[in-house]
N, C-alpha and C positions, 0 to 999 in steps of 0.2 A: 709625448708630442714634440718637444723640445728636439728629441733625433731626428723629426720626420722637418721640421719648421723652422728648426734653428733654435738660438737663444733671447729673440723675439719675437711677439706673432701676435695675431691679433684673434681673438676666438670672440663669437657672437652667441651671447646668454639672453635667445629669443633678438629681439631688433636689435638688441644693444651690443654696441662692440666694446670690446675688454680688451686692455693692453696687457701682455702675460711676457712676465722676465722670467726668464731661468737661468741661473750660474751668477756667481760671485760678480762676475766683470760686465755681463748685464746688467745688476740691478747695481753696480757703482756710476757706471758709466750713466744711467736713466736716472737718480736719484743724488747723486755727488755731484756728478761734471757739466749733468743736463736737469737741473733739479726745477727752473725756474717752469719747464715745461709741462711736469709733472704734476704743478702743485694744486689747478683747476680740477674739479671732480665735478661730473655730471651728478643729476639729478639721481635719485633713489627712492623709489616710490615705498618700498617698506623703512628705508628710515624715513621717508617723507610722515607716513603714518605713527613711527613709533616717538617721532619728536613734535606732534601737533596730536596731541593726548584730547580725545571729543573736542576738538576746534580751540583749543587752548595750548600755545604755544610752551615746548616744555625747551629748557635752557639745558645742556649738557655741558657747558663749560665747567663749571666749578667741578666737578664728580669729576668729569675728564682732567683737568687738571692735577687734583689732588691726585688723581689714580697714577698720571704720570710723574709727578714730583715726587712723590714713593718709591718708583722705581729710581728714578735719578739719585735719589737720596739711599738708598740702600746702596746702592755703586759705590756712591761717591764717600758717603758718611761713614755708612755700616748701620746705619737702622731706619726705621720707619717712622712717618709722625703719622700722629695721631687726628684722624678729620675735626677733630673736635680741639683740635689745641687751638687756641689763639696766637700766639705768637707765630708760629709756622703759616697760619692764615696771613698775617699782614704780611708776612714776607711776600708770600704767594702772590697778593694783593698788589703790592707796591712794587713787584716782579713785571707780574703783567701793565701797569702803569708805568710804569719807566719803558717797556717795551712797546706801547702802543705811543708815547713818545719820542722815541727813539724812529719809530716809521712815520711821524707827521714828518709834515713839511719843515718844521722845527729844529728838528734831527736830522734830515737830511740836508740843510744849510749849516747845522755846526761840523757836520762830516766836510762838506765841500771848505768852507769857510771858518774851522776851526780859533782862528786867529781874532776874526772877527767878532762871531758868536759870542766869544768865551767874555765879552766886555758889552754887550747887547743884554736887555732886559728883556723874558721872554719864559713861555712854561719850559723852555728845553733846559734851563738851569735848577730847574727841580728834579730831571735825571737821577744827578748824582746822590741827591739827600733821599730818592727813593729805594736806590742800589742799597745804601747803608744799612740796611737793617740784612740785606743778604750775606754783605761782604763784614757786618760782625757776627754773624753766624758763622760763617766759614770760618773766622780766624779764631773762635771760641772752641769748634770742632780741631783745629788746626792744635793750637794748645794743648787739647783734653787725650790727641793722639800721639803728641809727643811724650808726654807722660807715661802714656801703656802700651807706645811701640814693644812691639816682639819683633826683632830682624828674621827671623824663623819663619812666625806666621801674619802674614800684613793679610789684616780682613779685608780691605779697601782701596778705593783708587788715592784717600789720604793718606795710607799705609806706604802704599807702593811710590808716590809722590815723596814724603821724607825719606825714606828706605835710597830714591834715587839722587837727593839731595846730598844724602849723606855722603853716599859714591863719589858724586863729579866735586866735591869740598873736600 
């Protein structure tokens, strides 16, 4: 359809119209450079159904989450956590809390007003003590892959990160 319609077009599934990208420069240019316009999603009558379980609202966050911080974490780490770990949980936790701070009004004043902010009392100074338990994670992984670097075979994007450190030093 894409030869006949181009590399955007709009296809209708029954009354509903569907935005359909195809090609690389498509779906950059609709999700990279023009992402703010994308981000609304209409209505969905069978997820409507499959998240209000006989009239009881079911929560897909946590599942979605961990599902995705698995994948990010296999990239970036080289392994998997476990849904059931605790420690990977509060990170998670205190991930998504520093980022739903980060969008208050809160965080959008220490972004504008950094100068200010930074000597102001306020929930946006719990940010940084929420980030901590990510950012010694990371630097714990950081350490454990220096140790068992292989310039040969880098598993990961921390592999490939000291591997380029090592280059440009």
């Amino acid at each position: 359809m894409a030869e006949k319609f181009g590399p955007v077009y709009t296809l209708y599934l029954g009354s509903r119209p569907t935005v359909v990208l195809t090609g690389y420069q498509a779906v950059k240019e609709a999700l990279v450079e023009s992402g703010d316009a994308f981000t609304n999603r209409g209505a969905s009558p069978l997820l409507d159904r499959i998240f209000h379980n006989g009239g009881q609202p079911v929560d897909p966050n946590k599942t979605l989450m961990f599902a995705s911080s698995n994948v990010i974490a296999n990239l970036v780490f080289g392994s998997r956590k476990c849904y059931d770990d605790e420690r990977w949980q509060k990170i998670l936790q205190d991930t998504h809390d520093a980022f739903h701070l980060i969008s208050s009004i809160w965080g959008q004043l220490y972004d504008i007003f950094p100068g200010i902010m930074y000597y102001l009392p306020g929930p946006h100074k719990k940010i940084f003590s929420l980030l901590k338990s990510l950012e010694d994670a990371v630097e714990e992984s950081v350490r454990s892959h220096q140790k068992t670097l292989d310039p040969a075979c880098p598993r990961d994007f921390i592999d490939c990160f000291l591997l380029r450190m090592k280059q440009v030093s």
